[in-house]
N, C-alpha and C positions, 0 to 999 in steps of 0.2 A: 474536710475543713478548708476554710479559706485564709487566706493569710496577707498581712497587710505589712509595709515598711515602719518601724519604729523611727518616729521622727523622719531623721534625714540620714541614719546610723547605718543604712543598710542593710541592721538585722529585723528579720519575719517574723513579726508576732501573731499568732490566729484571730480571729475576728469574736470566736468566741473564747472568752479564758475562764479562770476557779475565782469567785471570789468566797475569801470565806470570814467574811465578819460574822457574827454572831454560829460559827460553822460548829458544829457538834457529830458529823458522821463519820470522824476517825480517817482510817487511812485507804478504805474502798474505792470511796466515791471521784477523790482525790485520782487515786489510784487510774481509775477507770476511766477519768475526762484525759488526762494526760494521753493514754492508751488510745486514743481519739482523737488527738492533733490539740486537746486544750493545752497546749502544755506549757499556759502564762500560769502561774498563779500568785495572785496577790493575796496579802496579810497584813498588820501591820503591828507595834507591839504593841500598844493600845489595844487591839485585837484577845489577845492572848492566845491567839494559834498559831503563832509562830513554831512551836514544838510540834504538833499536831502537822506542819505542811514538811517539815524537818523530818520526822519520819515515812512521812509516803514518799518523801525526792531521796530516801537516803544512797538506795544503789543504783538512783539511776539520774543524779542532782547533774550531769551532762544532755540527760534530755530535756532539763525543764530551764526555761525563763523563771528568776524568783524577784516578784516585787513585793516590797514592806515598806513601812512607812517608820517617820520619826514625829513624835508627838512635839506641839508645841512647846510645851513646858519643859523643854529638853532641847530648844532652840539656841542656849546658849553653845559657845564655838567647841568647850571640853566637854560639854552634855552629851551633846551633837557626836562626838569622838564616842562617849560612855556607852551613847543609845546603841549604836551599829555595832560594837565588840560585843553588845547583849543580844543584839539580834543575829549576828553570825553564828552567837554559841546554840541560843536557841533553835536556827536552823540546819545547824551540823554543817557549815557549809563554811569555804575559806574566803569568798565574795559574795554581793548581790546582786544581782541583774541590775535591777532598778530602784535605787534608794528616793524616797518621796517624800516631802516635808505635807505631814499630813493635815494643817490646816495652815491659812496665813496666822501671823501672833504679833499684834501693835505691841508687844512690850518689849519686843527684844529687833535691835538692829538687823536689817534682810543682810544685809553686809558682812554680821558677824556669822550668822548659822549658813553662808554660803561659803563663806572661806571653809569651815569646818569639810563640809559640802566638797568641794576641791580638794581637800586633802585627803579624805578619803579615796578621790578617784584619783592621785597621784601615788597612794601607796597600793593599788589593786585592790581594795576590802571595796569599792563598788566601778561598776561600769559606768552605768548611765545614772544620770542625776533627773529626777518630775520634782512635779507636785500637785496636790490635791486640794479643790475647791478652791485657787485662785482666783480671780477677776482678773480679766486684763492688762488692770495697770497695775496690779500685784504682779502677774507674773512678769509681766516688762519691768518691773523695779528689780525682782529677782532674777532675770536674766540679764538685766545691768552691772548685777553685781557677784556675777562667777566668769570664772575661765572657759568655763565648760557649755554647751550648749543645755538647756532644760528642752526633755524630748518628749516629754507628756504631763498632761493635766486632769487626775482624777476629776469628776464630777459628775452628779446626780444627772443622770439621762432617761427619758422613759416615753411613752406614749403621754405622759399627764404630768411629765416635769419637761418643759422645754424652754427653760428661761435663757439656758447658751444659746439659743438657735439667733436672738439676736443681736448677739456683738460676741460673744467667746468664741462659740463656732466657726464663725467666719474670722476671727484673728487668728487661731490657732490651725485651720486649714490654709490659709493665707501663708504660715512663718513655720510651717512644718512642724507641729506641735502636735503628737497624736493626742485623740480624748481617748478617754480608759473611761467607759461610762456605766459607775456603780448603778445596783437598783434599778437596772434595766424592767424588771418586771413592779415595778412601784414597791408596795411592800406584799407583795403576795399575790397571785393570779386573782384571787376571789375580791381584792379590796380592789384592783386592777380592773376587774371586768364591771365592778360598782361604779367606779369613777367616770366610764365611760358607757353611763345608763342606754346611751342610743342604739344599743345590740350591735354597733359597727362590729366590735373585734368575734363575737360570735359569728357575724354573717361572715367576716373573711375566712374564717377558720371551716368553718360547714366548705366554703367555696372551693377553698385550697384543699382540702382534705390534711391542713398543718392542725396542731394544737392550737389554742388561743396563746400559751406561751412562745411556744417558736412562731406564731405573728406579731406577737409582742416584741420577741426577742431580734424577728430579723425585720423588724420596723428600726430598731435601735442602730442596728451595723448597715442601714443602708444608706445612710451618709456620708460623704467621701472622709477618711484619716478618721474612724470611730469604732473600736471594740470593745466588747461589753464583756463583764464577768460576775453571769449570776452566780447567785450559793446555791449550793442544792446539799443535803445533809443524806441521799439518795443516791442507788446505783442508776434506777429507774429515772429519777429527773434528772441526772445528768445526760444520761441515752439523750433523753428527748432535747433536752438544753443544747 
């Protein structure tokens, strides 16, 4: 496994991690990407696997990075306090690695859910503060308005989603921002290998002797400050992932 700097924090996150939205394979798979140097995995509670990553990290929550997220409608500054006490219970766990405001939300002041935001990282219940599917001048609004550095920014990356390449990518490479880049594999290898009808990712894969997914996958981490975290509900696609 290869391993990259979180932000500017100087702890090593792998290149590849768990992600597990829609994640139904219990505590194996989990299990076994960890056991292999994955051993980022994000959730969020929106998600509803927060319990589900809670018990694969339980005896061994010292070897794992834990990122979740807090939904917007939970944006408000005491929500914001309610989400994270639900999601530490959820995850058995007395911190999180990396707490994430999991989409932007015009309804409620950036000001108010980052102070929340800060407070949490002054009483230890979180390390690092993200967020996911920012824009630019979202997350500059949002780094305007905490104490704290913001050290990554979830967002859709793939072979056939490349809308960051021009202008997030390069701000957030530029200001030490890692990408955590969901949906590395689009929605599935076969809708994936569809989208890009030219046989390109079949001939590299014949070429390389890799799968079409790990070309897919290390197409996504070969950008400088970018790690990806497929799902895989499988002992088998994790191996391979």
């Amino acid at each position: 496994m290869e391993y990259i700097e979180l932000g500017d924090t100087g702890v090593e996150i792998p290149r590849i991690g768990l992600g597990t939205w829609a994640y139904r394979g219990g505590i194996e798979p989990l299990r076994k990407g960890i056991a292999l140097g994955a051993n980022l995995i994000d959730t969020a509670e929106a998600y509803g696997t927060e319990g589900a990553v809670g018990k694969a990290v339980r005896d061994i929550r010292d070897e794992v990075f834990l990122a979740t997220k807090v939904s917007p409608s939970h944006f408000k500054h005491d929500d914001v306090l309610k989400a994270a006490d639900g999601s530490l219970k959820e995850l058995g766990t007395d911190h999180i690695d990396l707490y994430q405001l999991h989409w932007p939300s015009p309804a409620i002041p950036i000001g108010e859910t980052m102070g929340a935001m800060d407070r949490l990282v002054e009483e230890g219940k979180v390390r690092y503060i993200g967020v996911s599917n920012f824009s630019v001048t979202q997350l500059q609004e949002a780094q305007d308005a905490t104490a704290n550095r913001i050290v990554a920014n979830q967002v859709s990356y793939s072979l056939v989603d490349r809308d960051i390449e021009s202008d997030l990518l390069p701000y957030c490479q530029a200001t030490d921002v890692t990408i955590i880049a969901y949906s590395p594999l689009a929605s599935g290898i076969t809708k994936l290998r569809a989208s890009l009808a030219d046989g390109r990712l079949e001939g590299v894969a014949e070429s390389t002797g890799w799968t079409e997914a790990q070309v897919a996958l290390n197409w996504s981490i070969s950008r400088e400050n970018v790690m990806a975290i497929p799902k895989s509900d499988s002992i088998e696609r994790t191996e391979e992932n």
